[in-house]
Steps between C-alpha positions, in 0.01 A plus 500: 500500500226583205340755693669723747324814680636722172369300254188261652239690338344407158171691574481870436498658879259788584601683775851530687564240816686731691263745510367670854175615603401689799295321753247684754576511862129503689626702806756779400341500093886512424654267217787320470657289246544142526502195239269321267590208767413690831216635329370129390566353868311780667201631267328822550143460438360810372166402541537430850623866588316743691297748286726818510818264374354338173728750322806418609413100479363591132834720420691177609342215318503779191838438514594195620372205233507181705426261187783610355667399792370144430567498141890581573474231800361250269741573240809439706338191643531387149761561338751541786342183751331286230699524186822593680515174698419283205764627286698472792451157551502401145857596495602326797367231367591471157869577632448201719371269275812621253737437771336138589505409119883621422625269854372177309571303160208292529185624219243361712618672816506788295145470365382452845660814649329697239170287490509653872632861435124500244306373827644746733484803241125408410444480863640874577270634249206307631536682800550830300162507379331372860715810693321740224173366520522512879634917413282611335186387699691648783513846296145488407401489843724708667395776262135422560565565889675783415174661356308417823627889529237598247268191465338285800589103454289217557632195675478286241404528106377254249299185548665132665677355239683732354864557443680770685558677186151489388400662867696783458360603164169480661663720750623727283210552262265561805685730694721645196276491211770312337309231245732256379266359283560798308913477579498106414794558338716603791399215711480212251879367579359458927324185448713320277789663749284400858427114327871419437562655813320263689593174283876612606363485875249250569610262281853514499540633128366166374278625204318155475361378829372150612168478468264320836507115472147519421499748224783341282455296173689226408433550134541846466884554429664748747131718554365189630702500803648844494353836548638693164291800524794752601682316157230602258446841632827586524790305302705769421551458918573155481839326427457092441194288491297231714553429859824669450406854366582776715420915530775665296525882501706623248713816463284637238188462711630592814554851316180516366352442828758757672421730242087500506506517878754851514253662258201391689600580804620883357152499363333514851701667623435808267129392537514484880686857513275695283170345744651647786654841367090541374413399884716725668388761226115435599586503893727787501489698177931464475589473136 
């Protein structure tokens, strides 16, 4: 396998997974140890505590950085779930379709077993990209319940309309501060990413869809009867042309994608982590 739990990282890692924390007991103000996991199914809100223990809730989420947590969560996801299976079945298949292609004599069975191995490998990576979309907005929001501990959440952000992703950086920037017209950098891969997403899933990975009976033109080449908008805006995720052009994700921009979402993600955390280290400082005066 490409990446293994020794080597699945390819983002710089900022605090140790194995690391403890001590966690407040309400009634008997002892501590005890107990995993980033126990600590993530069973939250202590410090906020919530009764006046004489906001120290010991501060001392423990001084300590304890749950969006780090996420990061290394998200990270495994990754590279261990995402990219792991895909390599894995990449081999399978291309053993397979080696196999299949040594058994016969016949070139056009043999063009037809690998015609198919293409199909089948384009299709693994397809649903690559649509796992990591479907991630990451999972790590966005988990973290933004996470800071419920420090900053009250509205049922619902943004206007109709818009995209999940666009939501939660309305979220954020109201309750965080965090402008990402100022970041557009970090976030300008999501839309492109959350658009070929859903061309993979609603339409089957065609890239060029039929257009309504009464919106097609007989005299207007393939656009008159074929909705190429997802073609023009984004070729370089499109293998083959007309009726029969279909969502390719390629290696090289599966990475990229892979790649922009670890360092955003590493981003808010950091972001997230300082807010709430300067709450707990303002609530209980713990450095």
């Amino acid at each position: 396998m490409r990446y293994t739990t020794q080597n699945r990282r390819k983002t710089k890692r900022r605090a140790s997974n194995g690391e403890k924390f001590q966690k407040c007991n309400q009634r008997t103000r002892s501590f005890q140890t107990c995993s980033v996991q126990e600590a993530n199914e069973s939250p202590l809100l410090w906020h919530e505590l009764r006046h004489e223990d906001v120290s010991y809730a501060g001392s423990m989420f001084s300590n304890f950085d749950t969006y780090e947590g996420e990061y290394e969560r998200f990270q495994w996801d990754v590279h261990i779930l995402i990219e792991g299976t895909l390599y894995a079945g990449i081999r399978f298949l291309h053993k397979e379709a080696d196999s299949e292609a040594l058994a016969t004599n016949d070139v056009q069975e043999r063009f037809l077993v690998f015609a198919t191995y293409e199909v089948q490998e384009r299709f693994l990576r397809n649903m690559a990209l649509v796992a990591l979309a479907s991630r990451l907005t999972h790590s966005l929001r988990t973290m933004a319940r996470w800071a419920e501990a420090f900053s009250p959440r509205k049922k619902r952000y943004g206007q109709k309309g818009m995209s999940e992703f666009t939501r939660l950086w309305v979220e954020y920037k109201e309750r965080f501060g965090i402008d990402f017209d100022d970041k557009a950098s970090r976030i300008a891969f999501v839309e492109t990413l959350r658009e070929v997403r859903n061309q993979i899933v609603h339409d089957g990975g065609e890239a060029n869809t039929l257009k309504p009976l009464d919106e097609t033109d007989p005299s207007g080449g393939d656009s008159g009867w074929l909705d190429i908008r997802f073609s023009r805006k984004y070729p370089e995720y499109v293998n083959g042309n007309g009726s029969g052009a279909e969502v390719s994700v390629s290696q090289e921009l599966l990475d990229k994608n892979i790649a922009a979402s670890l360092e955003l993600v590493a981003w808010l955390a950091g972001e997230l982590r300082r807010k709430e280290l300067a709450s707990i400082k303002k609530t209980t005066g713990i450095q």
